[in-house]
N, C-alpha and C positions, 0 to 999 in steps of 0.2 A: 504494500500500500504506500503510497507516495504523497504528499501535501504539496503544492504548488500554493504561491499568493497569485492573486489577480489584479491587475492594476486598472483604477476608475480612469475616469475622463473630468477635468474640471469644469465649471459651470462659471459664469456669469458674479452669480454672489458666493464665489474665495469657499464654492465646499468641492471636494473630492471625495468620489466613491473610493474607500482605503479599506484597509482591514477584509477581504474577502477574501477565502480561504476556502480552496476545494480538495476533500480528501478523493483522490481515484483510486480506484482496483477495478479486479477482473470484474465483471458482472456474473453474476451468479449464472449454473446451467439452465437453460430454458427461460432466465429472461434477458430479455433484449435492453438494450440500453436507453434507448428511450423511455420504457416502464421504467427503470431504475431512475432516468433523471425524474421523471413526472410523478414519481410516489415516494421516492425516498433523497427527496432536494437534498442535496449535501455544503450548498455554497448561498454565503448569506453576503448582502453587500451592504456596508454601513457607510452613511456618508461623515464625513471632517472635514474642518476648516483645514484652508490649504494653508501653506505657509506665508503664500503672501497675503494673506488676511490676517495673520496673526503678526504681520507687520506692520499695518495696517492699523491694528489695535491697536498695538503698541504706542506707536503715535497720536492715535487718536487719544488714549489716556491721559498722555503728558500733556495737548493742546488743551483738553476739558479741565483738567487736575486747572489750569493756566485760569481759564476763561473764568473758571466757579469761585477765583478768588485763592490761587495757589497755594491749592490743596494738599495734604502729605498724608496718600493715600498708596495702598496696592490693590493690583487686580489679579486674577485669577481667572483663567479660560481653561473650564473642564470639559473633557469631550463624556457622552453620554455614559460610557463604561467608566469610569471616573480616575481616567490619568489625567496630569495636569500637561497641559500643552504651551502653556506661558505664565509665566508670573514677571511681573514687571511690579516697580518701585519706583515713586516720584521722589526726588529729593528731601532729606527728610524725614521721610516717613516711618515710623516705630515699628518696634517689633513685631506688636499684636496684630496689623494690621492686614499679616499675611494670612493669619488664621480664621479672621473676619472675613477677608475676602474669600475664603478657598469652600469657608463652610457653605456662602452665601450660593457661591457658583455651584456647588454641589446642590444646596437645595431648590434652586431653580432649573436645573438639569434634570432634576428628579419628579420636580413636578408638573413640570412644564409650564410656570408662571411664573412672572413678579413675585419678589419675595415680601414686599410687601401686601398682595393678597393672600397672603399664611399667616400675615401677623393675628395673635391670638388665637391662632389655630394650637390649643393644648394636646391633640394628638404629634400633629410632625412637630412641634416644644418639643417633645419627650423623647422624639428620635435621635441614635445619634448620630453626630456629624453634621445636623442641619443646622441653620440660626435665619428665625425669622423676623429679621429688618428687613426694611428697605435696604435694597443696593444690589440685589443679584435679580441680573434678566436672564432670560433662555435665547440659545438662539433657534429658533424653529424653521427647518427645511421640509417641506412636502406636508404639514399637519405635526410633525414629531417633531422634539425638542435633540437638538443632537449636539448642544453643548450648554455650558453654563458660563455665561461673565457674571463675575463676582467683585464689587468694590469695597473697600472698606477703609478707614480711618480720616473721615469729615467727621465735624461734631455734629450731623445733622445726618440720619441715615438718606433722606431725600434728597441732600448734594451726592450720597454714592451712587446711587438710584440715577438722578439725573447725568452721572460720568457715566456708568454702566451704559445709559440709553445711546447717549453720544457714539459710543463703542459699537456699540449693535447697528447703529447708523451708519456707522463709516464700515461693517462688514457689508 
């Protein structure tokens, strides 16, 4: 049995089809290969921000961090399976800030919202690894949420919120 990656095609708004992965073998005696592709699918294709999106961000960060009244925040861009694809830091910016941002991104990646529509949500409070303030958007391709930006350390979670937005703009 063999594993090959497959490589996407990028799109327009900075996502690429990545991560898909086809196990092949023989096909069993007596079925044909097309039965086996059409009943027992073996290759999933997940879309991600490309690289030059997350450059993109990057900049878009430190221009908003600028605009909001220069801010000393971090961000956090989680892809849906929850590795981190970027952390960026504006001048400044404390240590906490990274764990604010990474939760925020993760709980908007998770749920496919603003994380300020979870605030007082006492269920996902209680989970870990989330934090429901303002500052974490999803970014949503096709209906599904396929990553998380996450901001964190304004004294105001609705200036992270509004850098996050920025960010999602400029993807």
């Amino acid at each position: 049995m063999a594993i090959r990656h497959l490589a996407g095609a990028a799109t327009a708004l900075g996502v690429v089809a990545a991560g898909t992965f086809a196990v092949a073998g023989p096909a069993s005696a007596g079925t044909s290969a097309a039965h086996h592709r059409d009943h027992h699918r073996t290759t999933v294709t997940e879309e991600v921000l490309s690289n030059s999106a997350l450059a993109r961000a990057a900049r878009e960060l430190v221009r908003s961090a600028l605009r909001h009244g220069n801010q000393r925040v971090t961000m956090v861009i989680m892809e849906r399976s929850g590795v981190i694809r970027l952390s960026e830091k504006t001048v400044k910016a404390g240590p906490q800030t990274f764990e604010s941002a990474k939760r925020k991104a993760y709980t908007a990646v998770a749920f496919g919202q603003p994380t300020s529509r979870l605030v007082g949500n006492a269920t996902i409070e209680k989970l870990p690894g989330t934090l429901v303030l303002p500052g974490g958007v999803p970014v949503i391709s096709q209906g599904f949420p396929i990553a998380g930006i996450g901001v964190g350390g304004a004294p105001d979670g609705r200036i992270d919120e509004a850098i996050a937005n920025d960010v999602l703009a400029a993807l």
